[in-house]
C-alpha positions as CSV (number, residue, x, y, z in Angstrom):
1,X,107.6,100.9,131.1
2,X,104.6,99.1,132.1
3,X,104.5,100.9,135.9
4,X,104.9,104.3,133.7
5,X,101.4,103.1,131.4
6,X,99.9,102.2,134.9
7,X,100.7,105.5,136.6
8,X,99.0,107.7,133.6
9,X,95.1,108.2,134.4
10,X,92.9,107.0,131.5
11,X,92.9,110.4,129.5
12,X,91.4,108.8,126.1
13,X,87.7,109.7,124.9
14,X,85.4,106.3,125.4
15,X,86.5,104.4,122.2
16,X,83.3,102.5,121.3
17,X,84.0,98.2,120.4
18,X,84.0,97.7,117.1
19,X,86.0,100.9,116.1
20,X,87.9,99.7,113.2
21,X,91.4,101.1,111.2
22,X,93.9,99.6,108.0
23,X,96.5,100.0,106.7
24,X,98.5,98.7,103.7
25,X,101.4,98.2,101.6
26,X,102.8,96.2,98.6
27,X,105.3,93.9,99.3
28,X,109.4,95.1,98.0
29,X,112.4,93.2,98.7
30,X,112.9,95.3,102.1
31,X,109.8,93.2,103.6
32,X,111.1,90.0,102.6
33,X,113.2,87.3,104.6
34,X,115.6,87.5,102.2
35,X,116.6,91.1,102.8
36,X,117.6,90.3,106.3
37,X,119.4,87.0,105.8
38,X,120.6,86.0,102.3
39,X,119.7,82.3,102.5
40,X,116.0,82.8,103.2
41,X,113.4,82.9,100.9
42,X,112.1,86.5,99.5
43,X,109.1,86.2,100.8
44,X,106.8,88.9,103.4
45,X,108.3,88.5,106.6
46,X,106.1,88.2,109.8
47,X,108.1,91.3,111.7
48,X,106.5,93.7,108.7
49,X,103.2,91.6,108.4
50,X,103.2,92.7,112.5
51,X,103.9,96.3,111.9
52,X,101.2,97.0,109.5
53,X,98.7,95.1,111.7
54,X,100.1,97.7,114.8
55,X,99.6,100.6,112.0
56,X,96.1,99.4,111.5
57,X,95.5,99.2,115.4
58,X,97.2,102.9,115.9
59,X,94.9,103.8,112.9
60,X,91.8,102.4,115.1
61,X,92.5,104.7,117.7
62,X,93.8,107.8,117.3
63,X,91.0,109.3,116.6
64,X,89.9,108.9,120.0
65,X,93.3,110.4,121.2
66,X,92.9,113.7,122.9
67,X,95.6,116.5,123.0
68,X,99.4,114.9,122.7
69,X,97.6,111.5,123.1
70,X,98.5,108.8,121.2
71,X,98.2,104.7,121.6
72,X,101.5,102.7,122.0
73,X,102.1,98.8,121.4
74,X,101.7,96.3,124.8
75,X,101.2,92.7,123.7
76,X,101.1,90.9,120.3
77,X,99.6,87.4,119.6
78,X,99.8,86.7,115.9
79,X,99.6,83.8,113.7
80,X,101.8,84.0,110.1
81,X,99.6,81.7,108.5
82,X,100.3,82.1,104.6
83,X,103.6,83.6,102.9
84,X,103.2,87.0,100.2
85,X,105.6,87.3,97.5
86,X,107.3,90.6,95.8
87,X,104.7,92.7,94.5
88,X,101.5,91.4,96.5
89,X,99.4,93.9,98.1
90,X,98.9,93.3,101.8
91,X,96.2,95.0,103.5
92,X,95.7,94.8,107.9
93,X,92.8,95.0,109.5
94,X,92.0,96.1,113.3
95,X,88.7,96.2,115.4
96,X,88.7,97.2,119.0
97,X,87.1,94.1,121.0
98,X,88.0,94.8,124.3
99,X,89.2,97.1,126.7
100,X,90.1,97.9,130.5
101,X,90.8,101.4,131.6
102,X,93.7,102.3,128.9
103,X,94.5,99.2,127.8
104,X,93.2,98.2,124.3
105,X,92.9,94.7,122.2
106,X,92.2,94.7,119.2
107,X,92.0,91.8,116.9
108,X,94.0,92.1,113.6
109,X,94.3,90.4,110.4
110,X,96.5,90.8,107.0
111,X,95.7,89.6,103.6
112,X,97.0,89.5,100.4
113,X,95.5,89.4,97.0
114,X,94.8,85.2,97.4
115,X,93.9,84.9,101.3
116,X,94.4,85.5,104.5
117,X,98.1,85.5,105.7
118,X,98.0,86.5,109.3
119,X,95.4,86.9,112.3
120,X,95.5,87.6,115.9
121,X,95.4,90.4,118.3
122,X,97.4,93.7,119.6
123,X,97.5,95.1,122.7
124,X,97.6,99.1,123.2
125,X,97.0,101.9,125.7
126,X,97.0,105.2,126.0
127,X,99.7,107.9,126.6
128,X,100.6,111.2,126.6
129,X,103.9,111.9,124.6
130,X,104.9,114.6,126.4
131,X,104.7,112.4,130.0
132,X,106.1,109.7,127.9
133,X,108.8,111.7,126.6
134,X,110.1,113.1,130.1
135,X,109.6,109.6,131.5
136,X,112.1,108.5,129.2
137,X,114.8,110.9,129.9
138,X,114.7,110.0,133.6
139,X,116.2,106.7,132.2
């Protein structure tokens, strides 16, 4: 995948730093440990706490997205720093800090109602779905 994101030429409008999306949810039982493995507690697990912060990121961006452009997931560095119970609402954060050619970071973070539960960044970068899409039946 990465020599099929390098081969694309940057086709994205300039995305100025500091461009900003969120995205949230409350917590159910289907973002909880415990609805993946029994014995754990039912608390927010950090796979969902990540995929808001990636929905907040995409949310960032697409409005710089041109045609069948849309940003895709390349590197995550997050901290789970606090747990959310059933019924919390979670809210991510994202801001563009940096960027080279189509590559993106962004640096995230997700609270709940109390504090801050998670922080770090994303990597993204541009594609085109329909390239992408014909990439990925050569495979």
């Amino acid at each position: 995948m990465g020599s099929f994101l390098l081969e694309e030429a940057s086709l994205a409008k300039e995305i100025p730093i500091g461009a900003s999306g969120k995205a949230e949810e409350t917590v159910e039982f289907k973002h909880t440990l415990t609805s993946h493995h029994a014995e754990l507690p039912p608390v927010y697990s950090t796979p969902d706490m990540i995929r808001l912060m990636e929905t907040a990121a995409f949310h960032a961006l697409q409005p710089y997205c041109e045609a069948d452009e849309i940003t895709v997931g390349t590197s995550i560095n997050i901290e789970h720093r606090a747990a959310s119970h059933i019924g919390a609402p979670v809210k991510a954060e994202a801001v563009l800090e940096s960027f080279n050619g189509r590559f993106y970071t962004l640096r995230v973070t997700a609270r709940d109602d109390k504090q801050e539960i998670g922080r770090g960044t994303v990597g993204r970068a541009v594609v085109s779905v329909g390239k992408f899409v014909e990439k990925m039946k050569g495979k």
